[in-house]
C-alpha positions, 0 to 999 in steps of 0.5 A: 539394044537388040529389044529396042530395035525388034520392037520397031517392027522392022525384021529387015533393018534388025537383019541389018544391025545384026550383021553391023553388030556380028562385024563390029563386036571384037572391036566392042570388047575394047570398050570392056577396058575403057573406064570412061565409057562405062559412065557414058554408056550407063548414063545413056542406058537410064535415058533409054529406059525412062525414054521407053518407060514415058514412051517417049520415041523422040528420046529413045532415038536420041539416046540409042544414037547418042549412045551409039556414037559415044561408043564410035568416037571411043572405039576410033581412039583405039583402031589401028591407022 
């Protein structure tokens, strides 16, 4: 992910997903047990590569975004109230 995000060329916005990632990442060890997850996550890390193999900007983004919310709703299922 951090490969794609440093090739945009935007050093601001990938300080800023850094620190959404620093905060974020024990929570991201719970998807280490979630079975499901693994299947989505790697479905959508083809689509990213291939995206990024055509050069295909439109795919990439909707495939980091669709990857980053498969991770979101699972990650809900698991918070505390």
């Amino acid at each position: 992910h951090f490969a794609i995000y440093a090739a945009a060329g935007m050093p601001y916005l990938l300080q800023l997903i850094g620190l959404c990632w620093l905060q974020t990442g024990p929570w991201l060890n719970m998807l280490a047990h979630e079975g499901r997850f693994h299947a989505i996550a790697n479905d959508e890390h083809d689509v990213m590569i291939a995206a990024l193999r055509n050069k295909d900007v439109e795919a990439l983004a909707a495939a980091v975004e669709k990857d980053i919310r498969e991770a979101s709703q699972v990650l809900m299922l698991h918070l505390p109230q």
